[in-house]
C-alpha positions as CSV (number, residue, x, y, z in Angstrom):
1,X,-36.1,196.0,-15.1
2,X,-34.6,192.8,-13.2
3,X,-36.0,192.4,-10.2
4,X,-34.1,189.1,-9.2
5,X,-31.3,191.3,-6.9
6,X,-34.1,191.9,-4.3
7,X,-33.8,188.5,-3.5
8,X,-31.1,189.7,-0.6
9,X,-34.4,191.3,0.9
10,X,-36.1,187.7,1.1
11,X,-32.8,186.3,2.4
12,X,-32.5,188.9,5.3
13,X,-36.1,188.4,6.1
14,X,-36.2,184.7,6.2
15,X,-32.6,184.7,8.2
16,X,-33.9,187.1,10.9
17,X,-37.1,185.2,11.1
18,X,-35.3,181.8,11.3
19,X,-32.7,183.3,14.4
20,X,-29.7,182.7,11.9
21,X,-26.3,184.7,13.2
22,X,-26.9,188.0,11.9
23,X,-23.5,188.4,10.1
24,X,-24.1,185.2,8.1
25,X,-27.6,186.1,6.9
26,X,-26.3,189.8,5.8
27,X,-23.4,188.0,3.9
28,X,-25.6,185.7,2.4
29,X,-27.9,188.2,0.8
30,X,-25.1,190.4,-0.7
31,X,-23.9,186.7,-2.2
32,X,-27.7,186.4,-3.3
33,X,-27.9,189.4,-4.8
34,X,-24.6,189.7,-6.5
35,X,-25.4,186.8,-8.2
36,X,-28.6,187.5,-9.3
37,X,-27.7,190.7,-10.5
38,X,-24.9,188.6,-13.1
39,X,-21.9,189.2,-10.8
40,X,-18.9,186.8,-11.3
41,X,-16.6,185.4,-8.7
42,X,-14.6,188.0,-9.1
43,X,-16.7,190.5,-9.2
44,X,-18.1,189.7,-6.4
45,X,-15.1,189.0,-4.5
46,X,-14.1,192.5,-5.7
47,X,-17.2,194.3,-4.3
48,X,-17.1,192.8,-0.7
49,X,-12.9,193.6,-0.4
50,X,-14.4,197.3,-1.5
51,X,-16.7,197.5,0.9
52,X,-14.5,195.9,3.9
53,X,-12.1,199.4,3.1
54,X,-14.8,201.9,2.7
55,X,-15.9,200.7,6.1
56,X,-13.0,199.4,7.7
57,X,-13.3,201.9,11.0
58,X,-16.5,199.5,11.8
59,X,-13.9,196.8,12.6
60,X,-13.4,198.4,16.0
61,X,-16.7,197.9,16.7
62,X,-16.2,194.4,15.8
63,X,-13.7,194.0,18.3
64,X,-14.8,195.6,20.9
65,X,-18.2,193.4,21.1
66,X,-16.0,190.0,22.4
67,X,-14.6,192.5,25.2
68,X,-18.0,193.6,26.7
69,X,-18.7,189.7,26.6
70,X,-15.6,188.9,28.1
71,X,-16.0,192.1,30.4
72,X,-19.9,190.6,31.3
73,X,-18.7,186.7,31.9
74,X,-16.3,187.9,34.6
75,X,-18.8,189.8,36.6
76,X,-19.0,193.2,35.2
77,X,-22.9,193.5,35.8
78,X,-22.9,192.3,39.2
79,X,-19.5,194.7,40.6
80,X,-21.8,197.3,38.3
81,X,-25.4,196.5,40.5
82,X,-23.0,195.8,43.8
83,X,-21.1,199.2,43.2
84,X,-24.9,201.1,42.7
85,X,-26.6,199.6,45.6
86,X,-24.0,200.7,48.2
87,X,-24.6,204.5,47.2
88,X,-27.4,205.8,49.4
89,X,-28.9,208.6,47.4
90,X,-28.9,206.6,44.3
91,X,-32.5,205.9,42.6
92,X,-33.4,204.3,39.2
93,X,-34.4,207.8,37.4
94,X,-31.4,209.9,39.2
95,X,-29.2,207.7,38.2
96,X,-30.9,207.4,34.3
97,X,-31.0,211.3,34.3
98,X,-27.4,211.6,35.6
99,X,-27.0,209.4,32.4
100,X,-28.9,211.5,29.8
101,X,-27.2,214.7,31.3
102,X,-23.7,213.1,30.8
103,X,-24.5,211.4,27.2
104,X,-26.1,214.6,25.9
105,X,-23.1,217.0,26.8
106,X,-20.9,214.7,25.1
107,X,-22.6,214.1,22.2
108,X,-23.1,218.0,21.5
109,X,-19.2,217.9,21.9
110,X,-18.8,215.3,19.0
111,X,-17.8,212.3,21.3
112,X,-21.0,210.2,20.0
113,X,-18.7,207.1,21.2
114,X,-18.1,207.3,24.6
115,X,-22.1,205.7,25.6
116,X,-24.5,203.4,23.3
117,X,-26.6,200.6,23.5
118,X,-24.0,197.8,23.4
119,X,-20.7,199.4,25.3
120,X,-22.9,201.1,28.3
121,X,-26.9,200.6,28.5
122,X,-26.9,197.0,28.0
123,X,-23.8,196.1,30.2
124,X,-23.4,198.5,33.3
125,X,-26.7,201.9,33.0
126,X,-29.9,199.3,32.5
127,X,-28.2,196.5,35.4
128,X,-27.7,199.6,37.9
129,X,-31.2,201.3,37.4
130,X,-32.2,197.4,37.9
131,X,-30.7,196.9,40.8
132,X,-31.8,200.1,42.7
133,X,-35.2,199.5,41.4
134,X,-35.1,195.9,43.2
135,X,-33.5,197.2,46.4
136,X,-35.6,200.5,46.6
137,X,-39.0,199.0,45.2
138,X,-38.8,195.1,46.5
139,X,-41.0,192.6,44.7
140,X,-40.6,194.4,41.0
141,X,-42.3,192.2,38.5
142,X,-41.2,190.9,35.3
143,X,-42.7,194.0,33.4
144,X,-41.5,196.3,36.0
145,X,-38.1,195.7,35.1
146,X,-38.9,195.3,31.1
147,X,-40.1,199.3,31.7
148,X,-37.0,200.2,33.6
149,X,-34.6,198.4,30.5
150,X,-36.5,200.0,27.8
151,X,-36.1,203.6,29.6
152,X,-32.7,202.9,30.1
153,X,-32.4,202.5,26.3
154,X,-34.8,205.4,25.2
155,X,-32.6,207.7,27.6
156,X,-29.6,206.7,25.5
157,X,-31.9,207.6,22.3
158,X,-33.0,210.3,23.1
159,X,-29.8,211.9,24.6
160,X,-27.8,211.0,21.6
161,X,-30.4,212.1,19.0
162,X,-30.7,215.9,20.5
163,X,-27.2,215.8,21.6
164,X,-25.2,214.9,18.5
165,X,-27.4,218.2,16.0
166,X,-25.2,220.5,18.5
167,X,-22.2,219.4,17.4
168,X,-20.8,221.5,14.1
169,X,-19.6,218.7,12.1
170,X,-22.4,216.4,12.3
171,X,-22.9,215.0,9.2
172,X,-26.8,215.4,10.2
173,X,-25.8,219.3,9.8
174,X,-23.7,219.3,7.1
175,X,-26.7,217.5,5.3
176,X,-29.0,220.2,6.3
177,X,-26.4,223.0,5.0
178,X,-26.0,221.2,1.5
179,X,-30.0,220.6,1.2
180,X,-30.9,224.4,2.4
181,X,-27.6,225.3,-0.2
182,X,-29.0,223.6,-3.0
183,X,-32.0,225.3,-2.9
184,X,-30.3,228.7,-2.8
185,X,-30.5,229.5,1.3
186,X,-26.7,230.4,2.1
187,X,-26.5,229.2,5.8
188,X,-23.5,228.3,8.3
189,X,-23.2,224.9,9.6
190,X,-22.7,226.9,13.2
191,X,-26.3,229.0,12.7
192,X,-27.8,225.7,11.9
193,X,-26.2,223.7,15.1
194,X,-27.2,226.8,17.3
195,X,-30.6,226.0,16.4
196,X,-30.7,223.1,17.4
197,X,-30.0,224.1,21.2
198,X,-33.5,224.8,22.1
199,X,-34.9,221.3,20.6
200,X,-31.9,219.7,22.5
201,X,-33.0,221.7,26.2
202,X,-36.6,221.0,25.7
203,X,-36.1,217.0,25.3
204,X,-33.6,217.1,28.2
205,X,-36.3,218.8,30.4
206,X,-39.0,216.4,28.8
207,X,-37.5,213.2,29.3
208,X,-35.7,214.2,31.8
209,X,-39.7,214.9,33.7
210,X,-40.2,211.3,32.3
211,X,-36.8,210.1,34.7
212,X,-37.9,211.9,37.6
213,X,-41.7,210.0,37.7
214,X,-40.2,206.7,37.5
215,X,-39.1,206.6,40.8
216,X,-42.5,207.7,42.0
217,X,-44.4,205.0,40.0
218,X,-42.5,202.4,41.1
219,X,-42.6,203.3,44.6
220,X,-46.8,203.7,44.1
221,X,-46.7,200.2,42.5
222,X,-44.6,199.0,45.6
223,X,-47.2,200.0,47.9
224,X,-49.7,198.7,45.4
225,X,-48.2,194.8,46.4
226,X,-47.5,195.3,49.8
């Protein structure tokens, strides 16, 4: 058995660890391994032009990366935290669980693509639940909003994860059908999406229980200072 291909796993390792662009270090282990496992130039050539068409969709994600930057350089987080801050009933968890609500329904319709960490958490939910945090809850440490960034996240995570097993043509489901097929259990991708409504309510009322604390233990930790 040659062993010598799992090289690429030292090279990502040692890249990661060493801050190196990601996109250069994951290039330069499939050239690592390639040619450890014997590949030629044109073999190797050959695998990465096969690769770039079996997953040529991810492009858009590609290109839509140097619009959020573009989008953030010319002030999109502060309109975002100015636009929050002028709504009165607004709060840090209301407007997380507004979030989860939204991102769940339309992930159970199949529309995984319209949130996610780098097109909406990162750039417009975690600055507004920020920003209400500082205006509600003044004096919020660094770790106060660390918490509030990381439940911004987790709401996306959790949302999507529930969400998405509603939706028919998940390929989650369709993995579950051809698993529960092979093993001679005849079952409709629809029976097996139906049950997964009831794990999908329970971690909206869960998390959502988790949204409506914060506002509560950040306004405890505001008295806490003052």
């Amino acid at each position: 058995m040659n062993l010598w291909p799992l090289i690429g796993v030292l090279v990502v390792v040692a890249g990661f660890a060493a801050r190196l662009n990601p996109v250069l270090v994951v290039i330069g282990a499939g050239v690592a391994t390639s040619l450890a496992a014997g590949f030629d130039a044109m073999q190797l050539l050959t695998a990465f032009g096969e690769g770039f068409l079996r997953n040529r969709l991810l492009l858009l994600w590609v290109f839509t990366l140097p619009v959020i930057g573009l989008l953030e350089r010319e002030g999109l987080k502060e309109r975002a935290r100015a636009w929050i801050t002028g709504l009165r009933a607004a709060s840090p968890g209301r407007l997380l669980l507004l979030y989860q609500w939204l991102r769940q329904g339309t992930a159970a319709l199949g529309l995984t693509s319209l949130g996610g960490h780098p097109q909406t958490v990162r750039p417009l939910v975690a600055p507004m639940a920020e920003a209400l945090a500082e205006k509600l809850f003044p004096g919020m440490d660094a770790a106060g909003r660390e918490r509030i960034r990381a439940l911004a996240a987790a709401t996306d995570n959790v949302a999507l994860f529930f969400g998405e097993d509603i939706f028919v043509a998940f390929g989650a489901v369709l993995l579950i059908q051809g698993f529960l097929k092979g093993n001679g259990i005849e079952i409709e991708p629809l029976q097996i999406a139906l049950w997964g409504i009831p794990t999908s309510i329970a971690a909206l009322l869960v998390h959502g229980w988790r949204l409506h604390r914060i506002d509560r233990r950040l306004r405890d930790q505001a008295k806490e200072r003052a």
